[in-house]
Structures are given as C-alpha cells and as structure tokens.
Backbone as CSV, one residue per row, in Angstrom:
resi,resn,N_x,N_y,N_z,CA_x,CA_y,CA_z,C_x,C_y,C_z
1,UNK,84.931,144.715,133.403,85.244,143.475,132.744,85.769,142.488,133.788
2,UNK,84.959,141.322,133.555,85.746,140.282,134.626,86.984,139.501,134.392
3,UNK,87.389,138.938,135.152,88.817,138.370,134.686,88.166,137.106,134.598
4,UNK,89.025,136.085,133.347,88.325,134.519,133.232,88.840,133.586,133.815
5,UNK,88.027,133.083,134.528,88.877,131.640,135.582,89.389,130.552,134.596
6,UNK,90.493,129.706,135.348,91.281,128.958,134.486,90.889,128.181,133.981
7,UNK,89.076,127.650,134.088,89.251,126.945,133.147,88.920,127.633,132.036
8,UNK,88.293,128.734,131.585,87.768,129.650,131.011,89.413,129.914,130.004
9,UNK,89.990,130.191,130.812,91.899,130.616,130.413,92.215,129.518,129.467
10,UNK,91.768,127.949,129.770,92.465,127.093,129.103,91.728,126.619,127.683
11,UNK,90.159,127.053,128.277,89.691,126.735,126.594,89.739,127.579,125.563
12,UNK,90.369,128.920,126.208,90.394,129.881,124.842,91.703,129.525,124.821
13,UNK,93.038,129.183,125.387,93.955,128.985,124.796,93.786,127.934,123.825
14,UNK,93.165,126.790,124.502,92.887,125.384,123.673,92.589,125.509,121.773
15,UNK,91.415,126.804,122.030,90.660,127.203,120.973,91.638,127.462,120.200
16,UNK,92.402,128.665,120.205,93.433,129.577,119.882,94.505,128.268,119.152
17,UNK,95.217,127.339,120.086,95.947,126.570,119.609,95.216,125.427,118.379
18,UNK,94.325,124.822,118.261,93.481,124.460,117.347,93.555,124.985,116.100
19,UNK,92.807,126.258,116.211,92.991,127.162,115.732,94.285,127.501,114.457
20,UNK,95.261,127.602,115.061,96.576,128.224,114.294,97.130,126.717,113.696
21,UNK,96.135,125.632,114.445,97.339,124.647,114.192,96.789,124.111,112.727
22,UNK,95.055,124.095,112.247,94.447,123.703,111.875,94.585,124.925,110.529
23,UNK,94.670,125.949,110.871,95.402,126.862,109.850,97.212,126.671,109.140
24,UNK,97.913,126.495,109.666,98.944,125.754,109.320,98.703,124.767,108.905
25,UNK,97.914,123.294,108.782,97.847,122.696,108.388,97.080,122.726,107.159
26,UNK,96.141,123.265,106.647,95.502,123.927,105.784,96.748,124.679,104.706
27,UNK,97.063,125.317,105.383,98.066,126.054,104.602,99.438,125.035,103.343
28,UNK,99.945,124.320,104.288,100.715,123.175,104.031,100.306,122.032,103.376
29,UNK,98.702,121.733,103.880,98.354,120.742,103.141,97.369,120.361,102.494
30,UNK,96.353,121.414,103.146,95.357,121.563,102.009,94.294,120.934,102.826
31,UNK,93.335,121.305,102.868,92.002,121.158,103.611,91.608,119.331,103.159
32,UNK,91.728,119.217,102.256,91.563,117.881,102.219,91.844,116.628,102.777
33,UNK,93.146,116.745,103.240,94.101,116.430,104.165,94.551,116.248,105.733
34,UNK,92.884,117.196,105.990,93.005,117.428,106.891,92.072,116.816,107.980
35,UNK,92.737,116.536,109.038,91.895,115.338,109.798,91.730,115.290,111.539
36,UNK,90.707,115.228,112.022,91.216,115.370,113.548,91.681,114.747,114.599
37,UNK,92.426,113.398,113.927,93.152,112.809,114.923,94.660,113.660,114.869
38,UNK,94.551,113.997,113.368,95.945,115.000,112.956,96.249,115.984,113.757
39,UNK,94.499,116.856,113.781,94.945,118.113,114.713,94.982,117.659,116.364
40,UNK,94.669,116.845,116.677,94.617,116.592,117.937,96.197,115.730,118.967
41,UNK,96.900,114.915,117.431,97.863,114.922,117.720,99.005,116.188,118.001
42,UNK,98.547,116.861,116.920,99.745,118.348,116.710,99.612,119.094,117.978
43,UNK,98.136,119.168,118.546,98.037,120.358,119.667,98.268,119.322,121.054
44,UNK,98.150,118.031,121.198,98.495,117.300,122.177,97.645,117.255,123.201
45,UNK,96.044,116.853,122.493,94.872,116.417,122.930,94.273,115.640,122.803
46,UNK,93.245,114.707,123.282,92.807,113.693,122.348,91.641,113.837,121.625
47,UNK,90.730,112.620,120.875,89.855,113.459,120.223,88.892,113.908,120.787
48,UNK,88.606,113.278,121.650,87.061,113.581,122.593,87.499,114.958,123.438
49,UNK,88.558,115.478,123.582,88.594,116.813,124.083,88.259,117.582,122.835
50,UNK,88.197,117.356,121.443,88.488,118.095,120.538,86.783,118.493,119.998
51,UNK,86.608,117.524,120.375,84.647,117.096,120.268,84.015,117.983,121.340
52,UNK,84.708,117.485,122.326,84.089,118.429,123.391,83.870,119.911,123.294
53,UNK,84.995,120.319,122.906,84.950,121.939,122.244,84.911,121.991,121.075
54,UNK,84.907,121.666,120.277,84.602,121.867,119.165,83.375,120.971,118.511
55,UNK,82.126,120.866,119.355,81.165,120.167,119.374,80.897,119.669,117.477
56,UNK,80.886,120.616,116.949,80.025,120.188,115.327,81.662,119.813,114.686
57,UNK,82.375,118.830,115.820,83.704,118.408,115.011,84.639,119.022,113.680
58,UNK,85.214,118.720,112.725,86.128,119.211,111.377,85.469,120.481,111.160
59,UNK,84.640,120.434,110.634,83.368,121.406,110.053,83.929,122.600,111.022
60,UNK,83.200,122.274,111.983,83.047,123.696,112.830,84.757,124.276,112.857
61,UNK,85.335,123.750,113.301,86.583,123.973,113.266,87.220,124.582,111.846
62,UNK,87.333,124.197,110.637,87.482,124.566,109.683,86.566,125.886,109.271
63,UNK,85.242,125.886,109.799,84.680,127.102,109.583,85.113,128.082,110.824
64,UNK,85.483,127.641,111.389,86.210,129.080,112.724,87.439,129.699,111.619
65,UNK,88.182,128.629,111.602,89.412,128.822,110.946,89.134,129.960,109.813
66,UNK,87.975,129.995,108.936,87.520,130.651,107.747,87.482,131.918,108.344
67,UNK,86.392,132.080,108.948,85.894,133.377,109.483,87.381,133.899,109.950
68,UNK,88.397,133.483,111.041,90.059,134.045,111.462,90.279,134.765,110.314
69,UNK,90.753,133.539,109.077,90.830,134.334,107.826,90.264,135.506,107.465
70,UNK,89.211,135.520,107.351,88.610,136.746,106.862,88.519,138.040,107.478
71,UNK,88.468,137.605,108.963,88.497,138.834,109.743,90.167,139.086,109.648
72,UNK,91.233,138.195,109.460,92.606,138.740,109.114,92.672,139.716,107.936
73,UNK,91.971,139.077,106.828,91.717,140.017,105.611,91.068,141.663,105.812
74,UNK,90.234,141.473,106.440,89.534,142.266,106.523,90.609,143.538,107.423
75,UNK,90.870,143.089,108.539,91.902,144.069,109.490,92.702,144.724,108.546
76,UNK,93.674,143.777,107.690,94.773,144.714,106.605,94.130,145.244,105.758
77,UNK,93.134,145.122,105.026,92.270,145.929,104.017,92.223,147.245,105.082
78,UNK,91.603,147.279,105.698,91.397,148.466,106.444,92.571,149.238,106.735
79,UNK,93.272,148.460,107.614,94.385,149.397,108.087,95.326,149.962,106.733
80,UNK,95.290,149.065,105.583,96.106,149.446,104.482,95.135,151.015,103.873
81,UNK,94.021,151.074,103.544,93.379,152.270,103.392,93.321,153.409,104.224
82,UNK,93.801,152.929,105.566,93.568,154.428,106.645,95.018,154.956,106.509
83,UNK,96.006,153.831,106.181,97.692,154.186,105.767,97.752,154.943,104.694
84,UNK,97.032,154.784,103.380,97.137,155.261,102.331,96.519,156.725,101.988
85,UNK,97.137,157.647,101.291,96.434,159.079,100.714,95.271,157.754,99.600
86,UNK,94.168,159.165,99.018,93.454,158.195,98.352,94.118,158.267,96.702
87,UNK,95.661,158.892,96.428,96.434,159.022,95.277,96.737,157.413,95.562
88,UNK,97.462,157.112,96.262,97.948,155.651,96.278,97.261,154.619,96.474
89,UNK,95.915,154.875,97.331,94.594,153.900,97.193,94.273,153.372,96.009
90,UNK,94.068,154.597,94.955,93.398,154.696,93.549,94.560,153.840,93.030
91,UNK,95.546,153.407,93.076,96.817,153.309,92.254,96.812,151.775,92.343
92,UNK,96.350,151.440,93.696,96.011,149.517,93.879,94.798,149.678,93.230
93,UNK,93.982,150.123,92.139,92.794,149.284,91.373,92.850,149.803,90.095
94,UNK,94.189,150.207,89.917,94.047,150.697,88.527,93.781,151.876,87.811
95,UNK,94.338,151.561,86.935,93.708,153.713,86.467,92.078,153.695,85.747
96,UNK,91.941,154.737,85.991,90.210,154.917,85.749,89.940,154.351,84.407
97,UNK,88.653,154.209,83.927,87.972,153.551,82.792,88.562,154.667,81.824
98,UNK,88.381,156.377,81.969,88.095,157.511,81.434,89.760,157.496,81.150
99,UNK,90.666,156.677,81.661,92.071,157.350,81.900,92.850,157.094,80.515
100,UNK,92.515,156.118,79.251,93.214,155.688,78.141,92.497,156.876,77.194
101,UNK,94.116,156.863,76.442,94.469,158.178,75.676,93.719,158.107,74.131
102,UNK,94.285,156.710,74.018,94.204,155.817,72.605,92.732,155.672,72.553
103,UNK,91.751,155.684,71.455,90.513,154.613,71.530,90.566,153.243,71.369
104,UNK,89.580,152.478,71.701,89.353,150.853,71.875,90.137,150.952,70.280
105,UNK,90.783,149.601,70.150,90.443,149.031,68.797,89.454,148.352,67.994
C-alpha cells in the first residue's frame, strides 16, 4: 500500500470535513436548508473549491452524505447481530406469527 501525498492527504480530509459538516447540518436543519455557500462557510472554503471536488455540486454531496449513512447503518446492524445469541436477535422482531395463545378475534 502506498502512502498518499499531501495533496492526496488534504482532499480526503477536505472530503471527510464536508462530509460531517453537511451531515450535521442535515441533521439540525433539514436538507432543505441546506446550501453550499453554508457548507463552504462552516468548513472554511470557498465555493469553487467545493465545485472543484465535489464536481456534480449539492447533489453529489448530499448523495455521499446518504450512502455514509447507510454504510453507518449497515456497520451497527451487523455488528449488533454478531453481538447477539440468536434468543436476543429473535427478541428485536418480535415474537413469532405461531407464538399467540389466544385466537384472532
């Protein structure tokens, strides 16, 4: 594996900071709200750096942000099932269809 030269170093930090900032802001204010002179003020860039890497502008950015999400989701789903016996797995979805004593009314 090679090591990444700095400028390589600064656009994944760049990314990364975007990133969390554009998620916090989302979070707080709601995607609607959300704008890229906003994020570009918060991370302390201007916009044409923000264009520059983040070529397909809001969009692309907001869809990075998605996918973070999901692959966050996705990590604790997992790790929460490899933590769990499958007694306590079964116990987050409920008891079985077969499991009521009573019949329907």
């Amino acid at each position: 594996m090679t090591a990444l030269g700095r400028r390589e170093r600064m656009r994944v930090q760049m990314s990364v900071e975007v990133r969390s900032t554009v998620r916090r802001l989302i979070a707080h204010q709601g995607v609607e709200a959300l704008t890229l002179a906003e994020v570009a003020r918060r991370v302390g860039v201007t916009l044409a750096a923000l264009y520059r890497h983040f070529e397909g502008g809001l969009p692309d950015i907001v869809y990075q942000v998605a996918e973070d999400i999901v692959d966050d989701l996705v990590r604790t789903l997992q790790s929460g099932r490899s933590s769990r016996s499958p007694t306590a797995a079964s116990s987050l979805t409920g008891p079985s269809p077969t499991a009521h004593t009573k019949p329907w009314p």
